[in-house]
N, C-alpha and C positions, 0 to 999 in steps of 0.2 A: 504494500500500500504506500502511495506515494505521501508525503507526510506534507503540510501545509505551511503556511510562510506566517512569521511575527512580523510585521510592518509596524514599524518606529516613524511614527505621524508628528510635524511639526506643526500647530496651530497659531491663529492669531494671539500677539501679545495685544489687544485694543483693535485696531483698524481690522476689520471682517472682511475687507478687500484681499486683504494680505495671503489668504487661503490658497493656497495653488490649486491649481484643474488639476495634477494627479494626484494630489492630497482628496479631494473630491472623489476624483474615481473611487482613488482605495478604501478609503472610509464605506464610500456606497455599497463595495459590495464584499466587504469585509463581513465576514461569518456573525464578528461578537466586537467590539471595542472596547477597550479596558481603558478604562477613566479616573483620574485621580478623583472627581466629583461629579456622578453620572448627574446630576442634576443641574450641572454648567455644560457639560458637555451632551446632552439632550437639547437646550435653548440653542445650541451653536448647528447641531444638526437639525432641528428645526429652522433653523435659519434660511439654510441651502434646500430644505424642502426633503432630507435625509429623514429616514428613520431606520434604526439597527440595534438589534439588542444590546446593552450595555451591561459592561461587568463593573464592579467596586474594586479598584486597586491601589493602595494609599499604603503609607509608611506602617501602619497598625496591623494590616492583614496577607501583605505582599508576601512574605517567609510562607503563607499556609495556602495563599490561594495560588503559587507560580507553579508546585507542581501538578495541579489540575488542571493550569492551563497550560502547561507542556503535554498533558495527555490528551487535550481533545485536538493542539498541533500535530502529534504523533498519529492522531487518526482522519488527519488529511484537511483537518478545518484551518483558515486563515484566517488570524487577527491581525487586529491595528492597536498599536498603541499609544493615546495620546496622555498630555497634562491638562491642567484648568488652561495656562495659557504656554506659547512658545515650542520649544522643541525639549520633549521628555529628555530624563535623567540629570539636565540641570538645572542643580540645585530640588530636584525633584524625584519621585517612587521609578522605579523602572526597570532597575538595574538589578540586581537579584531574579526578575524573570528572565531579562533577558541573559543574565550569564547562564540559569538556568536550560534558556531555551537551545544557546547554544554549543550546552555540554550535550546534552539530547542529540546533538548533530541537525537542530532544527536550524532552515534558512534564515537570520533577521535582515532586513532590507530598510536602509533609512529614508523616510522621504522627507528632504531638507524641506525649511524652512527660517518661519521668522524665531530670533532669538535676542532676546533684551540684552544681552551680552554684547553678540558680537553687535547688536544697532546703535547701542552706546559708541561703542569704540570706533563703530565708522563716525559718528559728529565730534567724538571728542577736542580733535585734533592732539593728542599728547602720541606719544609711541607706542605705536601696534604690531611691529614687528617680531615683540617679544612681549607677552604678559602672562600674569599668573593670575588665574579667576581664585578669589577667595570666599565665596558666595557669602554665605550670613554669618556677621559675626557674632558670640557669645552672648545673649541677651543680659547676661549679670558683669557690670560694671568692672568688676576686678578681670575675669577670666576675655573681657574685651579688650581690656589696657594690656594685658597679657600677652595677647595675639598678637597686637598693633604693633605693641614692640618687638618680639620677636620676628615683625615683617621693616624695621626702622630701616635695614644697611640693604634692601632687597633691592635690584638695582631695577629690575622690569616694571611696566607700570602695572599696577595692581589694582581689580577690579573688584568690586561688592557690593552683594546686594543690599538692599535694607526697604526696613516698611515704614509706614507713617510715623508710629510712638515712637520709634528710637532716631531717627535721624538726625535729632537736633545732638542728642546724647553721642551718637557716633562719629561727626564732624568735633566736638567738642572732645572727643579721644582722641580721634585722629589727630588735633591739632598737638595734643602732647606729646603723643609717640614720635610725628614724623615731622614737626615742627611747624610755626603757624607762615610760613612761604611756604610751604611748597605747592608746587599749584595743581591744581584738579577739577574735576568737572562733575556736576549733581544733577545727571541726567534722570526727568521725574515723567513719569506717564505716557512714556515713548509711542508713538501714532494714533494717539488718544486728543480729545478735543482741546484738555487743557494741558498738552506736551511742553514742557519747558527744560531747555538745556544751559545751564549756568557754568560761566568759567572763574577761575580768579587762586586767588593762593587759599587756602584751607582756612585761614581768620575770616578772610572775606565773604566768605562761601557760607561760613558757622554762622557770621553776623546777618548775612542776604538773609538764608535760609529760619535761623531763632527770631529774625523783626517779623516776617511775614507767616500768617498763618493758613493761607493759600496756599508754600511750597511748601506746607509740609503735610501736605494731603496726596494720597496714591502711592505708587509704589516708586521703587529708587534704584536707581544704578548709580553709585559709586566710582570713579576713576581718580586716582590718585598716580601721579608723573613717579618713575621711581627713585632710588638715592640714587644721585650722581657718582661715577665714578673716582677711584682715589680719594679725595680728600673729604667730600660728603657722605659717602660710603663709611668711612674706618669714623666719623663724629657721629653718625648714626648708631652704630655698633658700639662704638665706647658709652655713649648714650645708657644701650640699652645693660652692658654687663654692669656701669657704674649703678645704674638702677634695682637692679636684683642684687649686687653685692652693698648695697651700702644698708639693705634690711638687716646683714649679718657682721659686718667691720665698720668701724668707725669710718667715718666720709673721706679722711683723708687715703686710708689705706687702699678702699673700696676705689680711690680716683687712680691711683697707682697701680695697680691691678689690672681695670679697666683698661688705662693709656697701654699700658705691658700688651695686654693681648690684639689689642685693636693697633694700634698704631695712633690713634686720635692724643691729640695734648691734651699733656694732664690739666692745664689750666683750664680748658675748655669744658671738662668736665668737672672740675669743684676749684672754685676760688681761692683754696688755700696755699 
């Protein structure tokens, strides 16, 4: 028995235009569709005049439901799989059936599309030749200053997502970790009516973004320029170890240490 195809569907983030004609096809005549929220992705395929059974597949049930659906693949049925919006597995459920489907020896097939990631990075204007997606950062305060730092001497530009509540709190981290020049861009509701792309250094961006209560409505992409080479790079890093070591040595010690492993001056890092 010939065994049936997982088709990895990319959906509109906002604009319903966005939908490709062989995203159409395959959705239409797709067996079953497996949905992060069959009840958004029902309105979406109401939309185009679609109707198809809909499965539940979300972070909570995906472990239980992936090998059931490698077995009705194994007996020759083709699905599709989408998210609420964009192109499944980032930052989103997906990935577990599909490693599952294709230990199974089952075909998975992508059909590109729109992706809040990469549609950021084409307006941004900052450096796209090299980045690292860091999707959502830690919702608890300490374990987000954590991260940030830990990403301070990364030289590629860095991308992230974020939602309404925290935005203000996460440009206001960013500003500590990676310091308040460095410039970046607070791309918010990407091909949506009220789409707005903001530039400027990371104070500026904190201050546009905490005065208005407008920008901080919808959803967020995040782009942050990365640490410069050489000299920005090693005050970054010294930055960051001066920071975790001065919780356990005195300041001065903790700055000497730091400068030791980074190469950054020691004065740069503590005044004494």
């Amino acid at each position: 028995m010939q065994t049936g195809t997982l088709h990895v569907v990319a959906t509109p983030i906002g604009n319903l235009g966005d939908l490709s004609p062989r995203a159409l096809e395959v959705l239409g005549k797709a067996d079953a569709i497996c949905a992060e929220d069959t009840r958004h992705t029902r309105q979406l395929l109401a939309h185009f005049g679609l109707e198809r059974p809909l499965v539940a597949l979300h972070e909570h049930n995906e472990e239980a439901q992936s090998a059931r659906l490698v077995e009705r693949l194994q007996s020759g049925e083709s699905l599709a799989l989408v998210s609420d919006a964009g192109t499944p597995l980032v930052s989103d459920p997906g990935y577990r059936l599909v490693r599952a489907a294709r230990a199974a020896g089952i075909r998975v097939s992508p059909v590109p599309g729109p992706s809040a990631l990469i549609a950021a990075l084409s307006v941004a204007g900052l450096a796209s030749d090299r980045f690292s997606f860091e999707g959502f950062l830690p919702a608890k305060a300490g374990a987000r200053r954590e991260r940030l730092q830990s990403l301070a001497a990364e030289p590629r530009t860095l991308v992230f997502y974020e939602s309404s509540h925290r935005i203000v709190d996460s440009l206001e981290a960013m500003v500590g970790a990676f310091g308040p020049d460095r410039p970046a861009v607070v791309a918010r509701e990407l091909t949506k009516l009220f789409e707005t792309v903001l530039d400027g250094t990371l104070r500026e961006l904190r201050e546009r973004v905490a005065a208005d209560a407008n920008q901080q409505k919808g959803e967020f992409v995040v782009i942050v320029e990365g640490a410069g080479d050489d000299a920005d790079a090693r005050l970054a890093e010294g930055m960051r170890l001066y920071k975790a070591l001065s919780a356990h040595l005195p300041p001065s010690t903790a700055a000497k240490l730091a400068a030791e492993l980074s190469g950054a001056p020691r004065k740069s890092l503590y005044g004494g």
